[in-house]
C-alpha positions as CSV (number, residue, x, y, z in Angstrom):
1,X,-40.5,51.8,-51.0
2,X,-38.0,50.4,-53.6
3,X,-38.6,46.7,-54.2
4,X,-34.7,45.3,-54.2
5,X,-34.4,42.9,-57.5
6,X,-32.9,40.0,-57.6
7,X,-29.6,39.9,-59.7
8,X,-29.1,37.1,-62.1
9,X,-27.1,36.1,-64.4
10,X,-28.3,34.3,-67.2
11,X,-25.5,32.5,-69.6
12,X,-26.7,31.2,-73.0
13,X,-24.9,28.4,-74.4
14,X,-24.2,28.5,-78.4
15,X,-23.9,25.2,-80.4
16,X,-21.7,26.9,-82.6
17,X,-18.6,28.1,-81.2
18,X,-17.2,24.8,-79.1
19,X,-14.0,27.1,-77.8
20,X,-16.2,29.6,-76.4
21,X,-18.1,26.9,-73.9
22,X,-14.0,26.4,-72.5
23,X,-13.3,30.2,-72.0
24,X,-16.7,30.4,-70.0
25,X,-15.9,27.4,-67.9
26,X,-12.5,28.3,-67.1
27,X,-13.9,31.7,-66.4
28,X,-16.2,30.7,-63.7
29,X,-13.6,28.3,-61.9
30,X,-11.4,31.3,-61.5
31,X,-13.3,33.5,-60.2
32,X,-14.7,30.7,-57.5
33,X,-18.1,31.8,-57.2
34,X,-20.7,29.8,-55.7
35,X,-23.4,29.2,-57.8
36,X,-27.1,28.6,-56.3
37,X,-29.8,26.5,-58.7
38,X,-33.3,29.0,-57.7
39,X,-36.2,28.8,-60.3
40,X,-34.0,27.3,-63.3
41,X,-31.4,30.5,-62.9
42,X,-27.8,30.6,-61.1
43,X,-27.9,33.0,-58.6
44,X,-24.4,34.7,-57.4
45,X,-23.8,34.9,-54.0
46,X,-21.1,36.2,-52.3
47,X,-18.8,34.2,-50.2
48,X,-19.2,34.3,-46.0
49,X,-16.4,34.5,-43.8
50,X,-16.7,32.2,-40.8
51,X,-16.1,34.0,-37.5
52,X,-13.7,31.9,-34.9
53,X,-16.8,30.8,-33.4
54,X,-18.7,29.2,-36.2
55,X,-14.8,27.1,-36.7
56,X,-15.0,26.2,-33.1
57,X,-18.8,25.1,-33.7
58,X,-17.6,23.2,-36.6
59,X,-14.7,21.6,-34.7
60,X,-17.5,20.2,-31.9
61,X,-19.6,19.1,-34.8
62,X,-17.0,17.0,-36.7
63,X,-16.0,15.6,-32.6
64,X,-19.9,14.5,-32.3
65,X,-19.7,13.0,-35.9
66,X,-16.8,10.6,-35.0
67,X,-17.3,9.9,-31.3
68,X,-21.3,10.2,-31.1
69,X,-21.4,12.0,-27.6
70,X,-21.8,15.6,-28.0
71,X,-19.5,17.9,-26.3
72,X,-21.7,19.8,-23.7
73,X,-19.8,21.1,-20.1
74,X,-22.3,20.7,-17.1
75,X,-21.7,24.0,-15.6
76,X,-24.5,23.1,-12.7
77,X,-25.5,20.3,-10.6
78,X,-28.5,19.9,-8.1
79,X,-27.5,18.3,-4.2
80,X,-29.3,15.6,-3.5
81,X,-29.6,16.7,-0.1
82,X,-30.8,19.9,0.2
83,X,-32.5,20.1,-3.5
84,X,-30.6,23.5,-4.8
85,X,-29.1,24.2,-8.2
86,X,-25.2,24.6,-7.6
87,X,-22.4,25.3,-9.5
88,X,-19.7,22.0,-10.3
89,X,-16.8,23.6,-8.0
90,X,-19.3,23.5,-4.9
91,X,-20.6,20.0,-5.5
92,X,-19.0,16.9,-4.5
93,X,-19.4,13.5,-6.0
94,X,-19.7,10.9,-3.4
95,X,-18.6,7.1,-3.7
96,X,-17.3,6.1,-0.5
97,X,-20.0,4.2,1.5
98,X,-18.9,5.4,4.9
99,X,-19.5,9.0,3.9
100,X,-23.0,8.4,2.1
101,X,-23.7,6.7,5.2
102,X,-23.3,9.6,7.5
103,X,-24.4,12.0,5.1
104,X,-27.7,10.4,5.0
105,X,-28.0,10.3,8.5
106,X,-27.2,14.0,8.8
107,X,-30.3,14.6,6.3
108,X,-32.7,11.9,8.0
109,X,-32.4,14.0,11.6
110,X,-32.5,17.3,10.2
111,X,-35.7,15.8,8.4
112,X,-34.5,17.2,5.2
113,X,-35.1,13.5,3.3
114,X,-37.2,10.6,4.2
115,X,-36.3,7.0,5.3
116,X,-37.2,5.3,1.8
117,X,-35.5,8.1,0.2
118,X,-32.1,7.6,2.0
119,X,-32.4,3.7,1.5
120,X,-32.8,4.6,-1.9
121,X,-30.0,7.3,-2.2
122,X,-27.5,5.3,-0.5
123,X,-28.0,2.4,-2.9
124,X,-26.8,4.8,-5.7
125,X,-23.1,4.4,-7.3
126,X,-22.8,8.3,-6.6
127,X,-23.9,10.8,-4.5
128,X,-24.0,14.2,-5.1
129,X,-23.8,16.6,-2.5
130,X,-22.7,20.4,-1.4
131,X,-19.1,20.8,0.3
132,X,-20.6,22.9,3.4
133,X,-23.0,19.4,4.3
134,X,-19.4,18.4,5.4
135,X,-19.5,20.7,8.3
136,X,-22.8,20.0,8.8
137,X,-22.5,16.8,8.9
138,X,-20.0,16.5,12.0
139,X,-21.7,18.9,13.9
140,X,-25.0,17.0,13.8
141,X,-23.2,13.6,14.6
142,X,-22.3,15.4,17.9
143,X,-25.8,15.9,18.5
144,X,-26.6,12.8,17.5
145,X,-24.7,10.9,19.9
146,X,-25.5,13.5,22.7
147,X,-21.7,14.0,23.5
148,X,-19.6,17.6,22.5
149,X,-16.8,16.2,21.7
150,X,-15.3,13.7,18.7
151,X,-13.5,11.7,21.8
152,X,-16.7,12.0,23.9
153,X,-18.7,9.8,21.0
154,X,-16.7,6.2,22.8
155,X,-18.5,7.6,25.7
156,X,-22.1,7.9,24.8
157,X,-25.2,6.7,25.9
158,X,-26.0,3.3,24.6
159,X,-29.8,4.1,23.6
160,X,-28.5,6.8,20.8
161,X,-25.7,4.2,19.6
162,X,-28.3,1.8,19.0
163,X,-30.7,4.2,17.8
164,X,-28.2,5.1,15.5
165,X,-27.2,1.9,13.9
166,X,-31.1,1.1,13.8
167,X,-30.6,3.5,11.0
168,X,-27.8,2.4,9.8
169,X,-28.7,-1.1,9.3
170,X,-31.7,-0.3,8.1
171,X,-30.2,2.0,5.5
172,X,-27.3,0.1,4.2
173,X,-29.4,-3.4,4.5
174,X,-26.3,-4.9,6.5
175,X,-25.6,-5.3,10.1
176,X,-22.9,-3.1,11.6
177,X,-21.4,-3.7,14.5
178,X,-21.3,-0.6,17.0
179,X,-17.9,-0.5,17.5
180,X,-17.4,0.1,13.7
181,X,-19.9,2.6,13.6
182,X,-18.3,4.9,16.4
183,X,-14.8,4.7,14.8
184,X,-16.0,5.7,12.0
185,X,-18.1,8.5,13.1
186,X,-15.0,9.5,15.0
187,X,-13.0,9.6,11.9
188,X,-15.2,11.0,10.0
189,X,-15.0,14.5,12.5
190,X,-11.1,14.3,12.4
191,X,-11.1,14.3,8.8
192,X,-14.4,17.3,8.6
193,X,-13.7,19.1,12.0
194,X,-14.4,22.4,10.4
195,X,-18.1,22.2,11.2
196,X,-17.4,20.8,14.9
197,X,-15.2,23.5,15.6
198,X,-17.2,26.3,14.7
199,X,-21.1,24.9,16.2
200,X,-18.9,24.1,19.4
201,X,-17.3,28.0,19.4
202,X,-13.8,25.9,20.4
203,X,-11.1,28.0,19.9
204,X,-8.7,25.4,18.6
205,X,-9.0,21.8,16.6
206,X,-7.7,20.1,19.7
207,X,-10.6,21.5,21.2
208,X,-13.0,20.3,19.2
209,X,-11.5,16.8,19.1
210,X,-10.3,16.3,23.1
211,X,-12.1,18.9,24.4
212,X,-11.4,22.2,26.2
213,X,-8.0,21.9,28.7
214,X,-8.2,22.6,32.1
215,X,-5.6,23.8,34.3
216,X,-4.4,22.1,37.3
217,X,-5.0,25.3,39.4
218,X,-8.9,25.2,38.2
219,X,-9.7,22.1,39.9
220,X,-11.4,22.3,43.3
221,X,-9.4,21.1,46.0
222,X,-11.3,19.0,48.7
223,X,-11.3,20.4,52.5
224,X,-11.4,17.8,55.4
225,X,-12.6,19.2,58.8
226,X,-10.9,17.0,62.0
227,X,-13.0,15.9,64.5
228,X,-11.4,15.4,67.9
229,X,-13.8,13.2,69.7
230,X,-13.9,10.2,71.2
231,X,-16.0,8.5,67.7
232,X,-13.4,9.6,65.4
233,X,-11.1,6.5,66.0
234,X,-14.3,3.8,65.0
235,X,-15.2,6.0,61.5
236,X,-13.1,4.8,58.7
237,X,-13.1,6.3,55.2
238,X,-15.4,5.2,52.1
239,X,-12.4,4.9,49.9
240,X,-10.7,1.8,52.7
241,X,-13.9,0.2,53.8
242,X,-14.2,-3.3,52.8
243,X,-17.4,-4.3,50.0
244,X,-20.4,-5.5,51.7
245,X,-21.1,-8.9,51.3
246,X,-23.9,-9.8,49.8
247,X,-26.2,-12.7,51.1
248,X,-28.1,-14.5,48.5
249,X,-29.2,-17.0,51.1
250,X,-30.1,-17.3,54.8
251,X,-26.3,-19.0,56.5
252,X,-27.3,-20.4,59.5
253,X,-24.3,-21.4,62.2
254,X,-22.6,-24.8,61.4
255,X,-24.3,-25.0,57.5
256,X,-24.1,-23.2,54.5
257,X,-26.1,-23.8,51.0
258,X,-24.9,-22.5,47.7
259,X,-25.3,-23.7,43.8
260,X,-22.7,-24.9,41.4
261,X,-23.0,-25.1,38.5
262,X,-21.0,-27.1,35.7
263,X,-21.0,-27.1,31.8
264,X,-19.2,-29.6,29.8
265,X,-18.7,-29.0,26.3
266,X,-18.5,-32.0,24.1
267,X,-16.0,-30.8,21.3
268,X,-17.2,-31.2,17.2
269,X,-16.8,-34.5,16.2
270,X,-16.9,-34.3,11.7
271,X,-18.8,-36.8,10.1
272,X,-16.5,-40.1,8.5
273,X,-14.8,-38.8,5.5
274,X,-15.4,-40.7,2.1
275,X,-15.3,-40.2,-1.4
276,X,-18.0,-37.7,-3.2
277,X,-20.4,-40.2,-5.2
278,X,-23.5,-39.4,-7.1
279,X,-24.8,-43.0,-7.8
280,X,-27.6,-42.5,-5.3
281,X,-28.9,-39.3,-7.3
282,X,-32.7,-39.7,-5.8
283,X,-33.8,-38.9,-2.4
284,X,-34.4,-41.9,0.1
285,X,-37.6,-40.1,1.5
286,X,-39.0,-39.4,-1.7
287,X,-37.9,-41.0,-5.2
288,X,-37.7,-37.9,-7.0
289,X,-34.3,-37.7,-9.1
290,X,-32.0,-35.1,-8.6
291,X,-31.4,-33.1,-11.2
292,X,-28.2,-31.0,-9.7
293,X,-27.1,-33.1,-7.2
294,X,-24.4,-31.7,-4.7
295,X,-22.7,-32.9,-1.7
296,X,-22.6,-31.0,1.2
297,X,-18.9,-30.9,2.9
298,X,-20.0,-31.3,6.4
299,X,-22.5,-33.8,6.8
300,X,-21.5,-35.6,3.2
301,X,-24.9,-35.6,2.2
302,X,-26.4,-35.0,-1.4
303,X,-28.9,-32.6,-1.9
304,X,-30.6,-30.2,-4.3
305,X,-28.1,-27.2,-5.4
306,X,-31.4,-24.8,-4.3
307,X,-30.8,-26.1,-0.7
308,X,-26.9,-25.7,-0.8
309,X,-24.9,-22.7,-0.6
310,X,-21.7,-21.8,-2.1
311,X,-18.5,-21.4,0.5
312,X,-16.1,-19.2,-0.6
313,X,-13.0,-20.0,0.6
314,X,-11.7,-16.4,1.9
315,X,-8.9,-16.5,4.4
316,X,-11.1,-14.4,7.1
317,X,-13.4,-17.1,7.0
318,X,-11.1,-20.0,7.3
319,X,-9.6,-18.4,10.1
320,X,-12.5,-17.7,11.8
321,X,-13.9,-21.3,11.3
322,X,-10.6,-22.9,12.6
323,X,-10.8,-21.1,16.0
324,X,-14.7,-21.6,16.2
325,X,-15.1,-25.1,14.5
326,X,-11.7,-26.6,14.5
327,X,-8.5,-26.8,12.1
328,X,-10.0,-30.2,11.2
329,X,-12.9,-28.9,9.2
330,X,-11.2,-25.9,8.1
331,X,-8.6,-28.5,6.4
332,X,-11.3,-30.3,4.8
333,X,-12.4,-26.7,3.2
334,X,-9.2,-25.9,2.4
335,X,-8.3,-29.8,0.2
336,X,-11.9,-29.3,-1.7
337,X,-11.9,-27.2,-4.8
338,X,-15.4,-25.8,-4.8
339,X,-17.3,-26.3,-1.1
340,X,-21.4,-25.7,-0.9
341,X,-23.0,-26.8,2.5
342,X,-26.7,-26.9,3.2
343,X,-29.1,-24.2,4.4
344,X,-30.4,-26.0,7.6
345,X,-26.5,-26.0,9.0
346,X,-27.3,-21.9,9.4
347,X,-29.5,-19.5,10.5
348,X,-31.8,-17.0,8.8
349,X,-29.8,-14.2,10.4
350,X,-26.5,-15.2,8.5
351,X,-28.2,-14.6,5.5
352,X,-28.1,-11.0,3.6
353,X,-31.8,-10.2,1.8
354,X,-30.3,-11.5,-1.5
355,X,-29.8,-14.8,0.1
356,X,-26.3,-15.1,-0.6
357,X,-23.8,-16.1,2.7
358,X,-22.5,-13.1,5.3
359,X,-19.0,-12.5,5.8
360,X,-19.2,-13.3,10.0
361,X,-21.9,-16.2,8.9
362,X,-20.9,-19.7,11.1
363,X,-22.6,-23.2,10.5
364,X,-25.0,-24.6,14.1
365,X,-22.9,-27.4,13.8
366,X,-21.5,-27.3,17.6
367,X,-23.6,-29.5,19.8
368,X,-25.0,-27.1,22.4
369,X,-23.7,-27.0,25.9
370,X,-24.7,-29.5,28.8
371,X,-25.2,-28.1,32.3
372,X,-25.4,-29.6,35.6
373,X,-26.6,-27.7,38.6
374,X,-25.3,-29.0,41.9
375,X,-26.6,-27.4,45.4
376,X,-23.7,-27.9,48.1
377,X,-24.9,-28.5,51.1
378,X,-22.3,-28.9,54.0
379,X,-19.5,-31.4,52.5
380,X,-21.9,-32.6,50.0
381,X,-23.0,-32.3,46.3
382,X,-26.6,-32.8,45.4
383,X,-27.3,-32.8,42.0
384,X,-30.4,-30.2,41.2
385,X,-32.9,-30.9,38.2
386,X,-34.1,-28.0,36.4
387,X,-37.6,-28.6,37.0
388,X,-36.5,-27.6,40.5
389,X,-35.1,-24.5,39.8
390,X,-38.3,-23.5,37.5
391,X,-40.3,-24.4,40.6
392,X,-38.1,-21.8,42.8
393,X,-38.1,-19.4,40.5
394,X,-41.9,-19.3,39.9
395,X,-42.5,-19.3,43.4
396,X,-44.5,-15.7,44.6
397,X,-43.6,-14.1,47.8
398,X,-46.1,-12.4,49.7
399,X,-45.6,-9.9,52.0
400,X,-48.2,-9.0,54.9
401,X,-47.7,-5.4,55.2
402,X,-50.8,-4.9,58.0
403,X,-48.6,-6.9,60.6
């Protein structure tokens, strides 16, 4: 084989001629060679071409130069839910909390995720998921509340409602109320009744949603028989007898016994109003100073700011207070600028797990209802204590079933 040589080359530079250095410069700028330094000699190599997509390479290089993020098109994504490689066009992003909700519930009873990993899922900003889960989704809701229907879901049983927002609690670490949950399952199948309608074979979307018509000449119609005897005349009808009445206690002739019973309801009465004043900075049980000292804006006491929390004055909340606790307190919220009230005025339950205040959250501050039992007897009221009532409601009855 023929060993290819290199070409070079070589230009030799002559002290005594100074015109003839110009002639070879201007020379080698004309003809616009590039010129490669390799072992001491200039090596001529001929000039490349760049295709259209070496430019656009060039064109994404000089973008990541100036902006720093390199210009790369996801082309795939992975569902969270069912773990498979799709393309973009089938994957949806999910930010709405309603839907993440019942998408995870969809994946917990098909047992296609576990319970940490939905609590864990849900908590993300985004979740990614296929479009046909949709479907899926509203057809297992059906079969989670046990109903074939989207209006039959009002109807269900109450131990798969409350199964269900055992999850659902659980999952979103709040407390929803049932009502919401079932409104929003149901609009959840009217906006995704694609799935509903074709696991319940319903030949139309009105179908799915109401459920299947029927006809007025489908529905049985109910036969009497006459009976032309003599007891005929005494029978009457289920539908126009009267309710039984129901005896709690024994009524003898000329005296009759029952209970009434009577709450009274002492209304709030607010501690005396007075000026916020931090001179007494140090606690009367113990004299340890305070070192953020806040007032509380119902009982007017100071306290640590560890033992207060902060009262956002949103107008659901004043609202709510007004009707519950009366438009006097909810003015005094209202005239303070920044309101904090202490812990012991709530219960643990009104707290969320980051300790901060619910949104339904309403201070113990009602006294609790007084209630007198009184036992009637003839045309008098005698007053009954509760130990008495303990007494007859602890009291066994035997029953001698030999005689």
């Amino acid at each position: 084989m023929q060993q290819e040589r290199e070409v070079t080359i070589e230009y030799k530079t002559e002290n005594t001629n100074t015109t003839d250095k110009s002639k070879e410069q201007s020379n080698l700028t004309s003809l616009k060679r590039r010129l490669l330094l390799a072992n001491q000699r200039i090596v001529k190599t001929p000039r490349v071409k760049l295709s259209s997509s070496d430019s656009e390479y060039q064109n994404h290089l000089k973008i990541y130069a100036s902006s720093g993020k390199f210009p790369i098109r996801i082309s795939h994504r992975l569902c969270q839910i069912c773990q498979i490689i799709k393309p973009v066009d089938d994957i949806v992003m999910l930010t709405d909390e309603v839907e993440k909700l019942f998408i995870l519930l969809f994946a917990l009873f098909r047992k296609k995720v576990i319970v940490e990993a939905t609590v864990r899922l849900y908590r993300q900003p985004a979740l990614y998921t296929c479009y046909s889960h949709f479907g899926e989704t509203s057809s297992e809701i059906l079969k989670m509340f046990g109903v074939t229907t989207a209006v039959g879901i009002f109807r269900a049983r109450q131990r798969k409602v409350s199964q269900i927002v055992k999850f659902a609690n659980h999952m979103s670490g709040k407390l929803i109320e049932e009502g919401r949950i079932l409104n929003f399952a149901y609009l959840f199948m009217l906006q995704y009744p694609e799935a509903s309608v074709s696991s319940c074979k319903f030949r139309t979307f009105s179908e799915a949603v109401v459920g299947p018509m029927i006809k007025a000449e489908d529905i049985p119609i109910e036969r009497t028989i006459e009976c032309h005897t003599i007891e005929t005349e005494q029978i009457i009808p289920k539908c126009f007898r009267q309710p039984r009445k129901q005896r709690l206690e024994n009524e003898e002739e000329g005296y009759s016994s029952s209970m009434l019973r009577i709450i009274k309801q002492e209304p709030l009465n607010l501690p005396a109003t007075c000026t916020p004043s931090f001179q007494n900075e140090y606690d009367s049980s113990s004299s340890v100073l305070f070192q953020t000292p806040i007032q509380c804006c119902y009982c007017l006491e100071i306290r640590e700011k560890e033992n207060m929390v902060y009262i956002a004055k949103t107008r659901y909340r004043l609202n709510q207070w007004g009707e519950q606790l009366g438009e006097e307190f909810s003015d005094r919220v209202k005239s303070n600028v920044i309101n904090y009230m202490c812990r012991k005025h709530f219960s643990p339950i009104d707290f969320n797990p980051r300790g901060r205040l619910r949104r339904a959250a309403i201070p113990n501050v009602v006294p609790p209802p007084e209630i007198h039992m009184f036992k009637i007897e003839g045309d008098d009221f005698v007053k009954v204590k509760e130990e008495e009532l303990r007494d007859g409601a602890d009291e066994d009855v035997e029953i001698d079933i030999e005689n």
